[in-house]
C-alpha positions as protocol buffer text, in pm:
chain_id: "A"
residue {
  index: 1
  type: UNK
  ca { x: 1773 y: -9652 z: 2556 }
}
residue {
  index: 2
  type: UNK
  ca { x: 1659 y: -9843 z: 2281 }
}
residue {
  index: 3
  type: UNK
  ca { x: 1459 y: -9656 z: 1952 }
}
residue {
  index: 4
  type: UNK
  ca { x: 1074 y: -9752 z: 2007 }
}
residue {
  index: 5
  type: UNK
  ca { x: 1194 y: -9553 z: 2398 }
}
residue {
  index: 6
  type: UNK
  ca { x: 1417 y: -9212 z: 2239 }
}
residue {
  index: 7
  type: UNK
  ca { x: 1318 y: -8897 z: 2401 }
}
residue {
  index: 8
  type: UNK
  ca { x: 1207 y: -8693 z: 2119 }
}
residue {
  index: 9
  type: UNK
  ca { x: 1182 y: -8293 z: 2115 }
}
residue {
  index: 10
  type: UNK
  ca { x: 953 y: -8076 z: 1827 }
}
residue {
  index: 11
  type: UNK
  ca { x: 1113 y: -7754 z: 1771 }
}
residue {
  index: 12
  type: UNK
  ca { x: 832 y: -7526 z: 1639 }
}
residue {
  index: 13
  type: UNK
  ca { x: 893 y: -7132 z: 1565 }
}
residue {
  index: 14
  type: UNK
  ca { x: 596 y: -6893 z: 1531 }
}
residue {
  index: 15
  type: UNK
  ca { x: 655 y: -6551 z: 1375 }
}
residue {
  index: 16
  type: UNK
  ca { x: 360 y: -6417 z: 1585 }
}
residue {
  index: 17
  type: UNK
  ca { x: 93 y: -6524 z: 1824 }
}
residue {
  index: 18
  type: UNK
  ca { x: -82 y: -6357 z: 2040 }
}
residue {
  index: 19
  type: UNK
  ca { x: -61 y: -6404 z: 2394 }
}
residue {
  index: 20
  type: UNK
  ca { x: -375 y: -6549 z: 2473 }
}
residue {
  index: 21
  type: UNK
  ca { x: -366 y: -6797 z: 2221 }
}
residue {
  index: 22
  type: UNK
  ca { x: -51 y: -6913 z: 2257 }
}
residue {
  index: 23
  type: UNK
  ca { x: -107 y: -6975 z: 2662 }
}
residue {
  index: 24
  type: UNK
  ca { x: -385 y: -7219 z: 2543 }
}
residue {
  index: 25
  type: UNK
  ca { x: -123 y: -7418 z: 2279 }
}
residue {
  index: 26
  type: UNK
  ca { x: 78 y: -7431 z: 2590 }
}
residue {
  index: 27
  type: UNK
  ca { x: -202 y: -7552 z: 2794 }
}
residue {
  index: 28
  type: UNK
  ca { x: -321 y: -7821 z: 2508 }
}
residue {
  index: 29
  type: UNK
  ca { x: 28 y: -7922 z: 2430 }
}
residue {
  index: 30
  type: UNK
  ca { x: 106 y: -8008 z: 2811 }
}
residue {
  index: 31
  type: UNK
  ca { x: -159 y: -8215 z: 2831 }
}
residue {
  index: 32
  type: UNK
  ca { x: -76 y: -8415 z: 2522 }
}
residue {
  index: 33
  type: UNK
  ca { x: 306 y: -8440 z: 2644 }
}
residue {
  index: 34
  type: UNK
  ca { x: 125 y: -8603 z: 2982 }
}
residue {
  index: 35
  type: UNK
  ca { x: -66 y: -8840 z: 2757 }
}
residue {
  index: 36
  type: UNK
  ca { x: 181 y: -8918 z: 2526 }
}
residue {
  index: 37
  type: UNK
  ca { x: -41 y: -8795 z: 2235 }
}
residue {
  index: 38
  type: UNK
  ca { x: 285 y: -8578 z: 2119 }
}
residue {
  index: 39
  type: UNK
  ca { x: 616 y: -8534 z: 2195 }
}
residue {
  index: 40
  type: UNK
  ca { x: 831 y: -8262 z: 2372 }
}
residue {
  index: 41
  type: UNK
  ca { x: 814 y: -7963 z: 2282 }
}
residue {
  index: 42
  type: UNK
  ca { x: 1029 y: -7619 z: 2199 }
}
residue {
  index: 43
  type: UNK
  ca { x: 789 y: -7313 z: 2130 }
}
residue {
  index: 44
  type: UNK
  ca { x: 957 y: -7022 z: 1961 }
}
residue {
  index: 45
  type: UNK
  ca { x: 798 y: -6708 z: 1900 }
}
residue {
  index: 46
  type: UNK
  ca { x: 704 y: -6335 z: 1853 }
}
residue {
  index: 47
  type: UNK
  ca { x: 394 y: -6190 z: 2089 }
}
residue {
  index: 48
  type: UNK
  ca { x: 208 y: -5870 z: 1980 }
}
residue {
  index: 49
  type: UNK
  ca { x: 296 y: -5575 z: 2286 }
}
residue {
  index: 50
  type: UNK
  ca { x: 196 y: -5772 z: 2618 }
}
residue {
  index: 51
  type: UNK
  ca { x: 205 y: -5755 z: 2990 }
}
residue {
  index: 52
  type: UNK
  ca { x: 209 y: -6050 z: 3171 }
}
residue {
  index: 53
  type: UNK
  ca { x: 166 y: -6096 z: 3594 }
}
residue {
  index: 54
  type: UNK
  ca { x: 316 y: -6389 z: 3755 }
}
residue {
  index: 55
  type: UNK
  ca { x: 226 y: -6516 z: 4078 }
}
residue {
  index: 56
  type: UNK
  ca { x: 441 y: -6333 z: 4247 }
}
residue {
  index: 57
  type: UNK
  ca { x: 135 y: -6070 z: 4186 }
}
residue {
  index: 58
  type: UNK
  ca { x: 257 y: -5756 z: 4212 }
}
residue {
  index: 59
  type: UNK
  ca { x: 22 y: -5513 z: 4038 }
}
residue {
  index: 60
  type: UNK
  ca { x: 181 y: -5188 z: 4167 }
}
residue {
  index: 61
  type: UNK
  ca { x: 448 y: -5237 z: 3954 }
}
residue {
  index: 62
  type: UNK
  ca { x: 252 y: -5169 z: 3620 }
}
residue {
  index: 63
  type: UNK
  ca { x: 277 y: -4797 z: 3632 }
}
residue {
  index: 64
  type: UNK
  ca { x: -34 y: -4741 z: 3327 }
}
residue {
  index: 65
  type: UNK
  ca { x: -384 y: -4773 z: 3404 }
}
residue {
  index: 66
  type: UNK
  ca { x: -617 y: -4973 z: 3181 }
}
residue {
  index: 67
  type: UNK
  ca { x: -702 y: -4630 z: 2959 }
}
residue {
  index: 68
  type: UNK
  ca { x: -345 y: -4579 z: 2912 }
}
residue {
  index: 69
  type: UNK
  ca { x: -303 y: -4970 z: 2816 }
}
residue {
  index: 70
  type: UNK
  ca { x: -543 y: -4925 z: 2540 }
}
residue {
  index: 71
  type: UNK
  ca { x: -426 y: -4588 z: 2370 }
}
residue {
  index: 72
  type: UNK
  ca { x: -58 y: -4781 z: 2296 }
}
residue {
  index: 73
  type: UNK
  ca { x: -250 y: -5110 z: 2224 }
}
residue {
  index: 74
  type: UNK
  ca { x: -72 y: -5339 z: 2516 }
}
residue {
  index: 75
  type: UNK
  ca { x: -248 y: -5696 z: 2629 }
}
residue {
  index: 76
  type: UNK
  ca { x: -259 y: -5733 z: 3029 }
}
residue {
  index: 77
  type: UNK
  ca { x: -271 y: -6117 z: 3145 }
}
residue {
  index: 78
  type: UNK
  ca { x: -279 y: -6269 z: 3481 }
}
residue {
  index: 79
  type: UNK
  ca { x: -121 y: -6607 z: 3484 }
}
residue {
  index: 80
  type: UNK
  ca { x: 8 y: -6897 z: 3617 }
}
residue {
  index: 81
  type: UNK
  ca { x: 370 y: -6897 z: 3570 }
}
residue {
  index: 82
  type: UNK
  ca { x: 617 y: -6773 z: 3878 }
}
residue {
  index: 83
  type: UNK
  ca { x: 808 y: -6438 z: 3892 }
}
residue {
  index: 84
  type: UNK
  ca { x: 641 y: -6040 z: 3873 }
}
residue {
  index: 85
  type: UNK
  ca { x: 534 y: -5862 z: 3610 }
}
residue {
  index: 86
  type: UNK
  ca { x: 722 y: -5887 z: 3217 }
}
residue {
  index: 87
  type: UNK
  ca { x: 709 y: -5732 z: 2892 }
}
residue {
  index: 88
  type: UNK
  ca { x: 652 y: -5939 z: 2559 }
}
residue {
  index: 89
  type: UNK
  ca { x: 674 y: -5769 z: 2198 }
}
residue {
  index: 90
  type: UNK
  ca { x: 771 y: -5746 z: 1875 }
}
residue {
  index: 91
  type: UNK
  ca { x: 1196 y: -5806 z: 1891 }
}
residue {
  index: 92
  type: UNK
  ca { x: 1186 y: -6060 z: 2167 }
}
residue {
  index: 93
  type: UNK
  ca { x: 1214 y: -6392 z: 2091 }
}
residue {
  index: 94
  type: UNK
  ca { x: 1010 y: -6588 z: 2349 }
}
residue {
  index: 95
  type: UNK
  ca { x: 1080 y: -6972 z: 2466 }
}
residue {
  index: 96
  type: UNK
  ca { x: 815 y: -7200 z: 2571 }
}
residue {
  index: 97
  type: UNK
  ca { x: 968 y: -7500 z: 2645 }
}
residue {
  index: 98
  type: UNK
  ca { x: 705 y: -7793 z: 2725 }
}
residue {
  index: 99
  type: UNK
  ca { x: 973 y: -8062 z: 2870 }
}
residue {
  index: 100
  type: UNK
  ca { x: 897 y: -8407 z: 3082 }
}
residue {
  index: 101
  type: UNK
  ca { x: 1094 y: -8317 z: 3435 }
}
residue {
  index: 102
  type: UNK
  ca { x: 1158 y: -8654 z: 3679 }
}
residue {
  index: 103
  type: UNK
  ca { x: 1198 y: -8943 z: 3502 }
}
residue {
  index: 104
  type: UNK
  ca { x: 1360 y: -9093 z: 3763 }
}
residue {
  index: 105
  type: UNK
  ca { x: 1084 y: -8935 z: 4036 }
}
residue {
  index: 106
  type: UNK
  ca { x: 1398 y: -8667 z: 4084 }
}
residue {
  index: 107
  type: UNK
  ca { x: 1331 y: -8361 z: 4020 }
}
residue {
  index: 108
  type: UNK
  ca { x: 1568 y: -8036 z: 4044 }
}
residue {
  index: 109
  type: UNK
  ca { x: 1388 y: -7750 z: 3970 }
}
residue {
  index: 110
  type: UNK
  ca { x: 1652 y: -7496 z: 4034 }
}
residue {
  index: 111
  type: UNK
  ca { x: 1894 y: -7681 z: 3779 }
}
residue {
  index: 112
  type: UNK
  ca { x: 1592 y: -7621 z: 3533 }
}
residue {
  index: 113
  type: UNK
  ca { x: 1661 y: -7264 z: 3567 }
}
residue {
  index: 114
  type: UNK
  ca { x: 2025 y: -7263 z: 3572 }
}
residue {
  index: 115
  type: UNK
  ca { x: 1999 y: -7471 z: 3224 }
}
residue {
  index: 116
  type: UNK
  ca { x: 1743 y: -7184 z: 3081 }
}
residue {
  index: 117
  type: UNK
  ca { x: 1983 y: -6933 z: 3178 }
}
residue {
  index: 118
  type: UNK
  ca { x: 2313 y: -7108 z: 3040 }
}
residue {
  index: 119
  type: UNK
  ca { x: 2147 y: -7136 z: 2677 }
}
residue {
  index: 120
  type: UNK
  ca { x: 2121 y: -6796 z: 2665 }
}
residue {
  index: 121
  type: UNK
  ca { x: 2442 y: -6745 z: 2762 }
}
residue {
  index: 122
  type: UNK
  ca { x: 2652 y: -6969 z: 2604 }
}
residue {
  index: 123
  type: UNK
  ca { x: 2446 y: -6805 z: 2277 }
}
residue {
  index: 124
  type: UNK
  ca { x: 2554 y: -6456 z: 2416 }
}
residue {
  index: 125
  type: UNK
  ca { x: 2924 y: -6593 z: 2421 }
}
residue {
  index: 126
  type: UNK
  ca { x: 2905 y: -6709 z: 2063 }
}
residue {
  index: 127
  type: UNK
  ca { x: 2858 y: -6316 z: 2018 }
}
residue {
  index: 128
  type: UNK
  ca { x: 3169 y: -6233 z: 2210 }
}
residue {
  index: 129
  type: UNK
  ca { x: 2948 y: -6094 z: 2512 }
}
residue {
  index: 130
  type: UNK
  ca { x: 2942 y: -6197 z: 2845 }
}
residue {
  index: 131
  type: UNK
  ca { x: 2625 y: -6298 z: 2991 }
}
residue {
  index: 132
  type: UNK
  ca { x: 2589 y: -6388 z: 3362 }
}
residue {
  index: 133
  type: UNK
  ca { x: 2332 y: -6475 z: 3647 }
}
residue {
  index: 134
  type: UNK
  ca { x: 2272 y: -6229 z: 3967 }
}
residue {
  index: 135
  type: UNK
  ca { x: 2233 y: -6483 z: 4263 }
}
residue {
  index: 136
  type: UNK
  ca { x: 1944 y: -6301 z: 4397 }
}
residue {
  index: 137
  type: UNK
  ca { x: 1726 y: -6297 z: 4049 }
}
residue {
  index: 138
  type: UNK
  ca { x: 1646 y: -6539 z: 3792 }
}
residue {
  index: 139
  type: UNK
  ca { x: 1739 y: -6438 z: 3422 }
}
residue {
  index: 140
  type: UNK
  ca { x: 2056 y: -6371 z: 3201 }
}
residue {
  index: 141
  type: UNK
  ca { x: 2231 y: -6040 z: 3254 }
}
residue {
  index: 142
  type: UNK
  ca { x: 2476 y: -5822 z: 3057 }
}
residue {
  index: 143
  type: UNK
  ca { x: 2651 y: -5634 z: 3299 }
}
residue {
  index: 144
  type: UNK
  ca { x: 2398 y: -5471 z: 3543 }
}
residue {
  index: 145
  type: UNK
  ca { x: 2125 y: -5485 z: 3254 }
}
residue {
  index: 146
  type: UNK
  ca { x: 1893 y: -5757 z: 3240 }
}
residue {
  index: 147
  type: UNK
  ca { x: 1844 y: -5942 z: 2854 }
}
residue {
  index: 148
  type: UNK
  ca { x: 1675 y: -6239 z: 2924 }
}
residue {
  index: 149
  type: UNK
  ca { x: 1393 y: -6262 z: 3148 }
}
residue {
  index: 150
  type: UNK
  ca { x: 1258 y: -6608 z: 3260 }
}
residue {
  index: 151
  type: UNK
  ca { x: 948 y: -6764 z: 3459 }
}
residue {
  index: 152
  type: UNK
  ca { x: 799 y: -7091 z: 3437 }
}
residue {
  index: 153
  type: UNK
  ca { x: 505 y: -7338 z: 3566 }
}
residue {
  index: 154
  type: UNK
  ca { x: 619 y: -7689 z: 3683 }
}
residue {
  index: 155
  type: UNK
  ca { x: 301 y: -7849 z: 3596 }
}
residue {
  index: 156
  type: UNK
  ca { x: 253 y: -8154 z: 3754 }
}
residue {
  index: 157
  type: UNK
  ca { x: 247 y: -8486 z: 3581 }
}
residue {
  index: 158
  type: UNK
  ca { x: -106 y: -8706 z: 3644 }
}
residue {
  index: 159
  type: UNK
  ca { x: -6 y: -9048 z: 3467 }
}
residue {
  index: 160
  type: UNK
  ca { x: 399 y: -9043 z: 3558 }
}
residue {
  index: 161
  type: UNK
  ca { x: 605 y: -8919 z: 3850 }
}
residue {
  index: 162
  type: UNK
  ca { x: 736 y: -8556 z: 3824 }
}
residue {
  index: 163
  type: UNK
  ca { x: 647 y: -8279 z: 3598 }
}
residue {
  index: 164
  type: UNK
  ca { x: 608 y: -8089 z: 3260 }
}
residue {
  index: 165
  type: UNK
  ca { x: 722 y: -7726 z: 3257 }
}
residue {
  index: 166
  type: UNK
  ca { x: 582 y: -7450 z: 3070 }
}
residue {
  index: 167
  type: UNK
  ca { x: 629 y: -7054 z: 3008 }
}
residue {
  index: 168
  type: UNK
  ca { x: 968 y: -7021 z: 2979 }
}
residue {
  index: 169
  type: UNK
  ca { x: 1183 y: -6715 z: 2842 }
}
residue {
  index: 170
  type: UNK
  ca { x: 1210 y: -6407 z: 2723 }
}
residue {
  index: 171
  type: UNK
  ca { x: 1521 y: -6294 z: 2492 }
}
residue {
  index: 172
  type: UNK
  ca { x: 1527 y: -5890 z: 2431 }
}
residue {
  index: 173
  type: UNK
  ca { x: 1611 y: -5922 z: 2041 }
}
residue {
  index: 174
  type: UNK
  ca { x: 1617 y: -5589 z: 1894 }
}
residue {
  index: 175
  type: UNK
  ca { x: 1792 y: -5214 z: 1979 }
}
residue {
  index: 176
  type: UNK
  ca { x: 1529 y: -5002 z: 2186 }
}
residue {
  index: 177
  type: UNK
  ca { x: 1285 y: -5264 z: 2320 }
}
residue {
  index: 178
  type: UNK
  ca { x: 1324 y: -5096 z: 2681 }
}
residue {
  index: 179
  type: UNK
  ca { x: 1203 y: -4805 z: 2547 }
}
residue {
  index: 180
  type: UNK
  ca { x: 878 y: -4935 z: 2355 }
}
residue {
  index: 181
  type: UNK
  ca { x: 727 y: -5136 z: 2670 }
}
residue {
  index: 182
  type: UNK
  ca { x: 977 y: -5201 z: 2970 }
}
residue {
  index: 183
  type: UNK
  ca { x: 903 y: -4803 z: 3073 }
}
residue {
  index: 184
  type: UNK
  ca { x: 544 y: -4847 z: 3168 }
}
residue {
  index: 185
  type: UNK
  ca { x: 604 y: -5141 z: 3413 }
}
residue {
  index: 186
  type: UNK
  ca { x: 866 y: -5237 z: 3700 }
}
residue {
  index: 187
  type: UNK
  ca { x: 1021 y: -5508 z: 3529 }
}
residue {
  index: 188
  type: UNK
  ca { x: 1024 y: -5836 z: 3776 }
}
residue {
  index: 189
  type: UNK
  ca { x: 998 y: -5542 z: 4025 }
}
residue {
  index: 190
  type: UNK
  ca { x: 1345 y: -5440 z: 4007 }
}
residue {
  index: 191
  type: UNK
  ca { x: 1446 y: -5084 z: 4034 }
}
residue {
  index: 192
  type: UNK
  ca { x: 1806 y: -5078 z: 4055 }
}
residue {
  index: 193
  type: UNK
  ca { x: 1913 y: -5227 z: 3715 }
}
residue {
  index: 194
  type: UNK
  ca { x: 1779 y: -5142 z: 3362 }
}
residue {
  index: 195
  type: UNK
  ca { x: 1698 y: -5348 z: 3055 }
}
residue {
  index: 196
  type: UNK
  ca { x: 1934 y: -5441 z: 2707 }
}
residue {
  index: 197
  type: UNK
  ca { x: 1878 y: -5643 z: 2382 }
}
residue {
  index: 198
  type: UNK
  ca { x: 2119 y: -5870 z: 2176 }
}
residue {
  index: 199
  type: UNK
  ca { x: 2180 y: -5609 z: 1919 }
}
residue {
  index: 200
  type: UNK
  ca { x: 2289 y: -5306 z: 2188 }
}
residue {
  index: 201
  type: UNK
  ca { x: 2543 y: -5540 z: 2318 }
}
residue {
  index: 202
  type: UNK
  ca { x: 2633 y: -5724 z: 1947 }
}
residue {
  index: 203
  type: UNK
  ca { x: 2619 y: -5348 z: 1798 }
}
residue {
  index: 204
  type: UNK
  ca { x: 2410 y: -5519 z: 1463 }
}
residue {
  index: 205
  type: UNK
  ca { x: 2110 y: -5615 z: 1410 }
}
residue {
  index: 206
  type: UNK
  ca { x: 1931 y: -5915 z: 1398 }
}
residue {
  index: 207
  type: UNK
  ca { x: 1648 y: -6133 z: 1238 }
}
residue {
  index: 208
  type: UNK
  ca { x: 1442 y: -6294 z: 1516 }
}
residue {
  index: 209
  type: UNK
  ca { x: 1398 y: -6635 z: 1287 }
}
residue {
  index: 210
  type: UNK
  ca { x: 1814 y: -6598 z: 1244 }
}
residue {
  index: 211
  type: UNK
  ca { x: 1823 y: -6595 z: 1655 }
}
residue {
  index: 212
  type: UNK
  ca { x: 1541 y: -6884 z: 1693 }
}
residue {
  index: 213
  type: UNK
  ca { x: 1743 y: -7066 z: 1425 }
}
residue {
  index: 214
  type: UNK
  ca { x: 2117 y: -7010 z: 1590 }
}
residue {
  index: 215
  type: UNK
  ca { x: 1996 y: -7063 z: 1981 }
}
residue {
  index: 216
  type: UNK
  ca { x: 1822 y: -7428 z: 1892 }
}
residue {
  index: 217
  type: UNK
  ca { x: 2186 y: -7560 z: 1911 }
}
residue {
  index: 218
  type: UNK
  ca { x: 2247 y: -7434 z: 2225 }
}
residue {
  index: 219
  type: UNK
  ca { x: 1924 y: -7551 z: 2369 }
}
residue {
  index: 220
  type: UNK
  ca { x: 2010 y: -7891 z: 2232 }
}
residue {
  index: 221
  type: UNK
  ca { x: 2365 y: -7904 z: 2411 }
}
residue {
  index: 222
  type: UNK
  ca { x: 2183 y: -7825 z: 2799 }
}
residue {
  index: 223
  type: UNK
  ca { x: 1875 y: -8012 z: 2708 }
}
residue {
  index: 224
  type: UNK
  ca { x: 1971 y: -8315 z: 2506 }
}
residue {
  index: 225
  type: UNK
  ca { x: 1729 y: -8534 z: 2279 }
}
residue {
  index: 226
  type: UNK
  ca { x: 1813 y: -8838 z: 2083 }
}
residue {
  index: 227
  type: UNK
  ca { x: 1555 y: -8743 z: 1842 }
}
residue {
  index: 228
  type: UNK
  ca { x: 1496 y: -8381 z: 1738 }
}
residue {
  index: 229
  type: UNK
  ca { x: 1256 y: -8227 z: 1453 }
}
residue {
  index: 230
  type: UNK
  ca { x: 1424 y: -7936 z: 1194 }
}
residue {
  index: 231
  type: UNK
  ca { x: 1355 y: -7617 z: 1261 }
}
residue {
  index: 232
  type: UNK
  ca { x: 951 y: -7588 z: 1168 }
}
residue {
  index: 233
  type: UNK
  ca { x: 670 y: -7285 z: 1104 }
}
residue {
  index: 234
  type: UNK
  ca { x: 383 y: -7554 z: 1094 }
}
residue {
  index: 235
  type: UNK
  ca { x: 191 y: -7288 z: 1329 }
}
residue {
  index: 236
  type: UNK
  ca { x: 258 y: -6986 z: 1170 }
}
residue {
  index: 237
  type: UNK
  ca { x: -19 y: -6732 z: 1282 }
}
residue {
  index: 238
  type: UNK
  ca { x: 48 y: -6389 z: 1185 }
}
residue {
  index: 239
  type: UNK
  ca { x: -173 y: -6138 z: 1328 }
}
C-alpha cells in the first residue's frame, strides 16, 4: 500500500462530554469516515453520570425511576448500539472507536469484539493483572468482576462494501465507581457477578489522561494504522 492509499487513524481524547453530544460527534464523524471527508477515528473520553439502553432493551433492569434519576443528577439515553443497559461517569475512560470494517467485502464482526476486548487486556497485563473474556458475555473481566464493558453499532457503509463501527467501550478507571452508579441499574442484566476498576485490582490510583495515553499503544498493536495522529485534546469540552 502505497502513501497517497495509508490507512490513517486520529486519536482524539476529551476530558468530558456529555453524552448527548458526544453520540452526535459519533454520528457526524461516521458519516465523514463514509465520505472520506476525515479519517479514522479513536474517541477517548470522560461522560458526566449516564445511563445508556442498548437494543437489547431491557428497561426493568434500571432499578430508579425518573424522580430518583434527577435527585443524583444521572442522564437516561435510548440508543442504537447492541447489549442492555450501562453506566458511564466520571473515572471511566470510554472508547469510541469510528473504524472502516470490510475492505475486502469480509467482514468478521465477532473478531471486532475479541480485538476490543484483547486491548484491554493486554493493558490489564502490563499491570500484572489478569484480564479475561466469559464465553457467554461480551467485555473484559477480572476474575468474576466485570471492568470493561463493551457494545457497538456496525453502521453500514453507503459508498463502499462493509461497515463503520461506533460506540465502543467502557474502562472502570477509578476505586468505587460500582458504588456511585452501577447500584441503581442491572448492569448488561447480569446478576451473578459484580463490577471492579483498574485501580481496585492495580491497588493505586490513576489519571484517566495517563490511562487514555498508556492504552493508545495497545489499541495500535490489535488495530494497526500506517499513519497515526499524537495523542490530541482538539475537542476538549469541559462541562
Amino acid at each position: 500500500m502505497n502513501n497517497t492509499d495509508a490507512r490513517e487513524l486520529e486519536i482524539l481524547y476529551i476530558p468530558l462530554m456529555e453524552y448527548g453530544a458526544a453520540w452526535e460527534l459519533q454520528k457526524e464523524s461516521v458519516h465523514a469516515i463514509d465520505t472520506g471527508e476525515q479519517p479514522e477515528r479513536l474517541i477517548l473520553l470522560q461522560h458526566p453520570p449516564t445511563y445508556t439502553i442498548g437494543s437489547q432493551n431491557h428497561p426493568e433492569h434500571l432499578l430508579l425511576n425518573g424522580e430518583q434519576l434527577k435527585e443524583k443528577g444521572i442522564a437516561l439515553f435510548e440508543i442504537d448500539r447492541g447489549g442492555d443497559i450501562t453506566y458511564h461517569g466520571p473515572g471511566q475512560l470510554v472508547g469510541y472507536p469510528l473504524l472502516k470494517l470490510g475492505e475486502e467485502g469480509k467482514v468478521d464482526l465477532h473478531e471486532y469484539l475479541r480485538s476490543l476486548e484483547a486491548v484491554i487486556i493486554d493493558y490489564l497485563a502490563s499491570y500484572g493483572i489478569v484480564g479475561d473474556r466469559k464465553p457467554e458475555y461480551t467485555g473484559v473481566w477480572v476474575g468474576d468482576k466485570k471492568i470493561c464493558a463493551i457494545g457497538v453499532k456496525f453502521n453500514k457503509s453507503k459508498l463502499r462494501r462493509g461497515f463503520i463501527t461506533s460506540h465502543g467501550f467502557a474502562f472502570n478507571v477509578s476505586e468505587g465507581i460500582a458504588e456511585k452508579g452501577f447500584q441503581g441499574i442491572i448492569p448488561c442484566g447480569i446478576t451473578e457477578y459484580g463490577v471492579t476498576s483498574l485501580e481496585e485490582c492495580a491497588g493505586r490510583m490513576f489519571e484517566l489522561e495517563e490511562v487514555a495515553r498508556e492504552l493508545v499503544p495497545h489499541f495500535l498493536k490489535h488495530f494497526p494504522y500506517e499513519k497515526h495522529s499524537s495523542f490530541s485534546s482538539s475537542l476538549e469540552v469541559d462541562q
